[in-house]
N, C-alpha and C positions, 0 to 999 in steps of 0.2 A: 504494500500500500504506500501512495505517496501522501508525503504530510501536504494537508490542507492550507495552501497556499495564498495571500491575496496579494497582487501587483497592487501600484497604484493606480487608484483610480481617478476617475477624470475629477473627484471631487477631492483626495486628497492633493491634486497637483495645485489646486487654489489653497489649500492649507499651507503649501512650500511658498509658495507668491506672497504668502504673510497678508492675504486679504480677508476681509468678511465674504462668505459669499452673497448672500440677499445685497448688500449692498454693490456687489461687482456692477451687477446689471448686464451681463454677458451671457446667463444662462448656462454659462461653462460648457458650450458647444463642442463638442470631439476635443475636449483635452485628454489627454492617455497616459500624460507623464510624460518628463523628458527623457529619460534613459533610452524611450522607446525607439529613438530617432536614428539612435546609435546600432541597435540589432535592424534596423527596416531592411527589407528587401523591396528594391530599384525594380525589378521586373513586371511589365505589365500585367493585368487578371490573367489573360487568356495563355500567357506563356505558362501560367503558375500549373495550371490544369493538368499537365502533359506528362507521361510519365510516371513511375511507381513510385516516386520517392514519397510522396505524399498519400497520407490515408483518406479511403474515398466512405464519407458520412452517410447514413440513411437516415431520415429524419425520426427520431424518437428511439434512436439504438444507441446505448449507451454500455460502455464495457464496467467493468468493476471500480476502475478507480473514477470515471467517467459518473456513476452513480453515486459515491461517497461526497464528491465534489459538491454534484446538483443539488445533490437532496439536502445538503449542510445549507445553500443556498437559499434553494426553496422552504424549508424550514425557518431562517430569515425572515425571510420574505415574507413567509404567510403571519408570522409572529406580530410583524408591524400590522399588515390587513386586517389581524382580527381583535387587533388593541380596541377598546374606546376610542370614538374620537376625540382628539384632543382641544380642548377650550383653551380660551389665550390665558385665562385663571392657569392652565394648568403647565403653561408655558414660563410664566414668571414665577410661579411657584417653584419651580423643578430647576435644583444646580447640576443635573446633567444633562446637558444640550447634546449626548450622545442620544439619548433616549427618543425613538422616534424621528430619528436625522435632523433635528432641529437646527435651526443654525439662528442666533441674534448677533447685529451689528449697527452701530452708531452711522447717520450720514455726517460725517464731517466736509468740513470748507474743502480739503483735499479732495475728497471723495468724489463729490458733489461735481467739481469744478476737475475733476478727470471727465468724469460722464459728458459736462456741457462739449470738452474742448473735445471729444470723442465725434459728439453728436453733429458740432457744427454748427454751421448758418449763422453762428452771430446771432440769434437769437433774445432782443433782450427781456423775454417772457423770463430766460435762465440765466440771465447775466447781468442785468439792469433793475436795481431796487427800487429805483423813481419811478422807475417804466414800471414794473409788475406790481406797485401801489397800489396804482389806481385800475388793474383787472381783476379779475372773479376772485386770486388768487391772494392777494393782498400783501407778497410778497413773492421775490424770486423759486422758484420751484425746480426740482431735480426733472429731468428727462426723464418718463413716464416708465421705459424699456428697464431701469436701473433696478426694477424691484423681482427682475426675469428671474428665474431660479432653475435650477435640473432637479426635478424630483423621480427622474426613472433609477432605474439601477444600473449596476455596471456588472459584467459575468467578471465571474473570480477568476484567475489565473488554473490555468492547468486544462480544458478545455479546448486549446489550442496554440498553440505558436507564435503565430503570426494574426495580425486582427486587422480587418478593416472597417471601419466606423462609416455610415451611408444612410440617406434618407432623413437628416436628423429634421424632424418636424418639433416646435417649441407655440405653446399659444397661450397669452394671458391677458384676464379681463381685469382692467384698472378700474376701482373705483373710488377712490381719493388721491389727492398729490400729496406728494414727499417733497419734506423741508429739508434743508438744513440742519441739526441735531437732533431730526428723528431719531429714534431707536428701532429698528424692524426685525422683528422676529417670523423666522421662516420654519416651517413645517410640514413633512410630507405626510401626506393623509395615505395613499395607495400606493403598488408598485406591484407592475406582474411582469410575467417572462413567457414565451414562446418558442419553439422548435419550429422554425419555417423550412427547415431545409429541403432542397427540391425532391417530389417523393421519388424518383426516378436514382436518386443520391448523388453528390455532388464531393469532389476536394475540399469544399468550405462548406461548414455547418455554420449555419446564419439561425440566428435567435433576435426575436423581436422584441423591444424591453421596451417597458411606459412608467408613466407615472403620473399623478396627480398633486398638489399642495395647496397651503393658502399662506399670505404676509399680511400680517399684523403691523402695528405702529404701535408707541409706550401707552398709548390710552387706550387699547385694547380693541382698536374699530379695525375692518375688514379693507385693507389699501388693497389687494388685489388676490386674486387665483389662477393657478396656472395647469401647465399639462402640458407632458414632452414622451416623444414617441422614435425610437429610433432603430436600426439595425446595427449589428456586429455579427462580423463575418470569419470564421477561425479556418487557417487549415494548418495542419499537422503533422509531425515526421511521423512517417509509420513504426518507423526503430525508435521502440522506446528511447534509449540509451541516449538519443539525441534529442530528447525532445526540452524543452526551456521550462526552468520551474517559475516563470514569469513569463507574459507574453509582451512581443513587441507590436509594433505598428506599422502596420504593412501600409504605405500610402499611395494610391492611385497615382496613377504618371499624369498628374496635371500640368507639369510644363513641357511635356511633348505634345499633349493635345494643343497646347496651345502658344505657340513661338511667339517671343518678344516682338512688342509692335513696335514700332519705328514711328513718332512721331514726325511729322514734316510741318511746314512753315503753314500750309492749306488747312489743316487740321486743327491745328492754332488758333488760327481765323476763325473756324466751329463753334470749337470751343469756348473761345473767349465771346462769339456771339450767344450762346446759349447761355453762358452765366451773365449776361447783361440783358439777358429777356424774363431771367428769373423775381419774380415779385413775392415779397411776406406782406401778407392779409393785415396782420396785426388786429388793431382795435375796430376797425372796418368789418362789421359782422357778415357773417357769410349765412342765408337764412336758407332754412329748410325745402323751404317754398323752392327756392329759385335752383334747388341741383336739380336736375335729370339724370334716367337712367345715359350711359354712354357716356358722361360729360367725363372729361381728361384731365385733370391738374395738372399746371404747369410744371414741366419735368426738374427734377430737381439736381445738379452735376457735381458732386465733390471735389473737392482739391485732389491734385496727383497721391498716390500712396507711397509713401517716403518714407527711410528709415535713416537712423544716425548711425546705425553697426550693421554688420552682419550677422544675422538671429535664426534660428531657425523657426520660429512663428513670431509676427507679430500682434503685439495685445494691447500694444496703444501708438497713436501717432505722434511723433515731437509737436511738439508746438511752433514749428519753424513750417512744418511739411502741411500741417492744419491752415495753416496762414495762406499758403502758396497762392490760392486761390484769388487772394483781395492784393497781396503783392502782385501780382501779376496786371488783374485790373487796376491797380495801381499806376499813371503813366512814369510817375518820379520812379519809385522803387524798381518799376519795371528794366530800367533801363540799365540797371545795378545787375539783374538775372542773367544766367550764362545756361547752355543748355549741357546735360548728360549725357550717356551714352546710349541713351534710350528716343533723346530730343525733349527730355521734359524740364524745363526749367526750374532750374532753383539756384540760390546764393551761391557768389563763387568757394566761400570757406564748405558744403557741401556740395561738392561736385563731385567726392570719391567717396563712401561710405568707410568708418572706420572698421575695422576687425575688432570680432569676440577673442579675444586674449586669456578667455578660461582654458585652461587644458581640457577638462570635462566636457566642453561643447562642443570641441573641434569635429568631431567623427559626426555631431549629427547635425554642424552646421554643416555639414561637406554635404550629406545626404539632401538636406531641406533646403541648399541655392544649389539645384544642380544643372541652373543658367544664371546664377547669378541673385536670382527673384525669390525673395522667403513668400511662404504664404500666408496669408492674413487672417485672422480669428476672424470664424464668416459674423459676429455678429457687429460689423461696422455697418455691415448693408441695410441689418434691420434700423440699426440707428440713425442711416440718413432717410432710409424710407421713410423714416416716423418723421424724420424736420420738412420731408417734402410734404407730408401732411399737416402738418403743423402751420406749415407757409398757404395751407391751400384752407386749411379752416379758420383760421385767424385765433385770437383771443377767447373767442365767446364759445368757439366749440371745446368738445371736449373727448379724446381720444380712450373710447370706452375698451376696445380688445382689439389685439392685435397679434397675428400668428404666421408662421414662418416655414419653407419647406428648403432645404438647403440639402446637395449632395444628393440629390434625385436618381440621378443618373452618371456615378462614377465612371470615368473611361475602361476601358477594359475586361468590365463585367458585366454582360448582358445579363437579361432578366431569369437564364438559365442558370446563373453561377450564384447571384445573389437577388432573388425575388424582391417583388414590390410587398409594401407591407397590405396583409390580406384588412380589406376595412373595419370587420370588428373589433382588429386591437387597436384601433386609431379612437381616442380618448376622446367624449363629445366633444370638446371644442374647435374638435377637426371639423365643424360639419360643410365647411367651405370648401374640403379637399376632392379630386385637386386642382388648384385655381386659375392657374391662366386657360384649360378648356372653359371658364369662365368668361372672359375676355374672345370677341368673333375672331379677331385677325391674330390670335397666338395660340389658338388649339392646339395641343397636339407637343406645346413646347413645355420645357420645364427647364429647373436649375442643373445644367447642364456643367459648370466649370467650378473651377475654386480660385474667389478672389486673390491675384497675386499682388507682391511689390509691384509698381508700375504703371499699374491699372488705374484708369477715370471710368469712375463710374456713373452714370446716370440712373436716374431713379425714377419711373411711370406710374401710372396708375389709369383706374377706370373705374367707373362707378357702375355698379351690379343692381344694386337697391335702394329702395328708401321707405321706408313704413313709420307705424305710430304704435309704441307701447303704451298704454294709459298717457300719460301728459305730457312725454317724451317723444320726441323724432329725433331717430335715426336714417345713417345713411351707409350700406356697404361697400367698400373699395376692393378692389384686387388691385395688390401692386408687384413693379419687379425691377429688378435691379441688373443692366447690363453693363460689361463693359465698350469702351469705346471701338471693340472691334468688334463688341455686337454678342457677346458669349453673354447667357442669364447665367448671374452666381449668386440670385436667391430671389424664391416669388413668397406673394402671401399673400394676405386680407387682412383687413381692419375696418372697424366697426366703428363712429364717430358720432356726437351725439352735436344736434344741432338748434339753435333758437328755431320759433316759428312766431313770423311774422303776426301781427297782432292781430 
C-alpha cells in the first residue's frame, strides 16, 4: 500500500502567496502549485496517447491502492456535505477556520487597491472618495469579482502523474459591496466529485469536481455566493516503480497554438482608435427601459500584458504595464515610448524584462516562457469584463452575478481524451451555459486559448434578456474576451440590475 498522499493544492498554493483567499478575488483558477512546472511535460495531448508507456483508465475501475486513495477522499468529502449548515454565528464562533474550509480575511488599502489597479479603467466609482460620495455607495468600493472564491475540490495526489486542469467554469451572485476594512468570511457549503472518463477508456482518467459557498462580511449579512465546476485530467506510468508520489502539471501547448503576434504601426492606429471611442457611463443612469434584446456595449480594450521579470504565471500586472494604456494616449508621454520585440510599446528602462534569479524557479521558468510569453492567471479577463460593464451601466446599476467558462477547449485534447462536462454536475448557477451559442454571430465558439504575456485584449458583450423580479429589473449579458489576433481566452454572463424609469 502506498501512504496517503496530498500534493499541493490549488488552495494551499495561495496559502505560500501569504494571501487571504476570499479577499484575492481570483477564485484561484488552475493554481496546482509551483513545483508542478518543474516535472511538466512539453508534449502535446495527442502525442501523450500513443504507446504503452502509459496506463489506459476505464471509467469507474479502480485498482487497490486506487481505492484506499478515493475512498479517504470521498469520505472527506461527504463529511463536509452532510455537516449542518453552517450560520455566520457559527463562523465567528469557531477558532478553526480548518473546519469546513472556511477561510476569513480583512480588505485592507493594499488589498483593495491591488484589485482596482488589476481591474483597471480608472474607474473613480474604486478610486475617487469625492466621486463615490455622492453614488449609491457612499464611499469608494472594492471590485465586485474580489469576493470570487474556489469552493470545489482538488483530487489528492497518487491518482495520476501528470494533471491537466480544463473547463474551469467559476459563477457568483453579488449582493452587497465590499469596503475597505471589511472583514469577509468565506465558507464552503458542498463539494462533489465524478469519474467522466471516456466509457470506451482513455490514457487520462478525467474527474469532474464542483463546488458551492457563501461570503459573509463582520456584520454577519450575505455579500455574495458562488459555484465553480471544473475538470482534471490524470494519466499515469503503468510501472508502478515510476510513478510520482505527487503529481505535476501537464500544461497544454498554448504557445504553439498560438505564435507571437507582431504588432505593426496599422495596428497601433486600431488600437489607439478603439481606446479613444471607449466611454464610462458614470453618474448618467442607464435605464431599464431603454436596453434591448441585441444591444452591444461599447467594447472594452486593456493595456498591453507586461511583466517586470520573467515568471512562470503571472498574478498581477506592475503598475507601469496597467498604465500603458493612458501613457500611450498620452501625446507628451507618448513620445518618451520605444517599442519591444513584440512592437508593443513601453518605457525605455522596460524594454528587456529582468530575470527570476531564484534557483528554484529556473527549471519551471524555462518550461512556462517557452517563446519567451508567461501565461496569465485567466482571471484578469473576468476583471476587465466586469469594468467593460461597469462603463456600460454607469453608477446607478448594479452588477448582481457574474460567471465565467475558461479552458473550454485545451489544444490537443479533443473531446475523446478529455470530455465536456456532462450538464448535471454543472452547479445551478450555470444555467446560462454555454454562452456564446447564446450570442447569433458566435455559435459554435468558445474559450479556445490561454491568455498570454503580450496579448491586448478586448472585451464584448450582448444583451440576451431583460425581465422584472417583483420591483426589480434586470438585464442578461453574454460576454467575451478576445485577443487582438482574435483567439477567445474567456466567455460568460452577467446578470445587472437596472433603475426603471419612473
Amino acid at each position: 500500500m502506498r501512504i496517503l498522499e496530498h500534493n499541493r493544492s490549488r488552495r494551499d498554493f495561495i496559502k505560500l502567496l501569504g494571501q487571504g483567499a476570499a479577499v484575492l478575488g481570483i477564485g484561484r483558477m488552475g493554481l496546482l502549485g509551483r513545483s508542478s512546472w518543474a516535472q511538466s511535460g512539453i508534449q502535446e495531448g495527442m502525442d501523450l496517447v500513443k504507446g504503452d508507456e502509459w496506463e489506459t483508465f476505464m471509467p469507474g475501475v479502480y485498482d487497490e491502492d486506487d481505492r484506499e486513495i478515493i475512498g479517504a477522499f470521498e469520505s472527506e468529502i461527504d463529511k463536509l456535505n452532510n455537516r449542518d449548515r453552517l450560520s455566520f454565528q457559527d463562523l465567528v464562533s469557531s477558532n478553526d477556520w480548518t473546519r469546513g474550509n472556511n477561510v476569513r480575511g480583512e480588505v485592507t488599502d493594499e488589498l483593495r487597491m491591488a484589485q482596482v489597479n488589476n481591474f483597471g479603467g480608472r474607474n473613480p466609482l474604486f478610486l475617487d472618495e469625492e466621486y463615490a460620495k455622492k453614488t449609491q455607495y457612499g464611499k469608494p468600493i472594492a471590485p465586485p469579482v474580489i469576493i470570487v472564491d474556489e469552493y470545489m475540490p482538488a483530487m489528492p495526489a497518487g491518482v495520476g502523474d501528470y494533471m491537466v486542469v480544463s473547463r474551469w467554469n467559476g459563477a457568483t451572485s453579488f449582493y452587497r459591496p465590499v469596503y475597505e476594512g471589511d472583514t469577509l468570511y468565506s465558507v464552503v457549503d458542498q463539494r462533489h466529485f465524478r469519474d467522466i472518463t471516456p466509457a470506451g477508456g482513455c490514457k487520462y482518467r478525467t474527474f469532474v469536481l464542483s463546488g458551492t459557498g457563501r461570503v459573509f462580511n463582520q456584520k454577519g449579512e450575505l455579500v455574495g455566493e458562488g459555484a465553480n465546476v471544473l475538470t482534471e485530467s490524470f494519466r499515469r506510468n503503468r510501472d508502478i516503480s515510476r510513478r510520482f508520489k505527487t503529481r505535476a502539471w501537464e500544461s497544454p501547448d498554448w504557445w504553439r497554438q498560438r505564435p507571437k503576434y507582431q504588432y505593426t504601426d496599422a495596428d497601433w492606429e486600431k488600437i489607439i482608435g478603439m481606446w479613444k471611442k471607449e466611454k464610462r457611463r458614470g453618474s448618467n443612469p442607464l435605464y431599464w427601459d431603454d436596453v434591448k434584446i441585441g444591444d452591444q456595449p461599447e467594447p472594452y480594450t486593456n493595456s498591453p500584458i507586461l511583466a517586470d521579470i520573467t515568471v512562470n504565471m503571472m498574478f498581477t500586472m506592475p503598475q507601469w504595464a496597467t498604465d500603458m494604456k493612458w501613457d500611450i494616449l498620452d501625446p507628451v508621454k507618448f513620445k518618451t515610448l520605444v517599442k519591444n520585440e513584440q512592437g508593443i510599446y513601453v518605457p525605455p528602462d522596460h524594454l528587456v524584462k529582468g530575470e527570476d534569479t531564484d534557483p528554484m524557479h529556473k527549471a519551471e521558468v524555462e518550461q512556462a516562457n517557452r517563446d519567451g510569453r508567461s501565461v496569465v492567471q485567466n482571471s484578469f479577463c473576468a476583471k476587465w469584463a466586469a469594468n467593460m460593464i461597469y462603463n456600460w451601466m454607469g453608477d446607478h446599476g448594479w452588477l448582481a452575478r457574474m460567471g465565467w467558462d475558461i479552458m473550454a477547449d485545451p489544444p490537443g485534447y479533443p473531446e475523446s481524451i478529455i470530455p465536456p462536462i456532462p450538464k448535471p454536475d454543472m452547479p445551478g448557477l450555470f444555467d446560462g451555459y454555454p454562452y456564446l451559442d447564446q450570442v447569433p454571430f458566435m455559435k459554435g465558439r468558445c474559450a479556445e486559448a490561454h491568455p498570454l504575456e503580450g496579448d491586448i485584449i478586448t472585451n464584448r458583450g450582448y444583451v440576451t434578456g431583460k425581465y422584472k423580479k417583483g420591483n426589480e429589473y434586470f438585464i442578461d449579458l453574454i460576454w467575451w474576451c478576445e485577443t487582438y489576433d482574435r483567439y477567445i481566452v474567456q466567455e460568460g454572463f452577467a446578470t445587472v440590475k437596472l433603475p426603471k424609469r419612473a
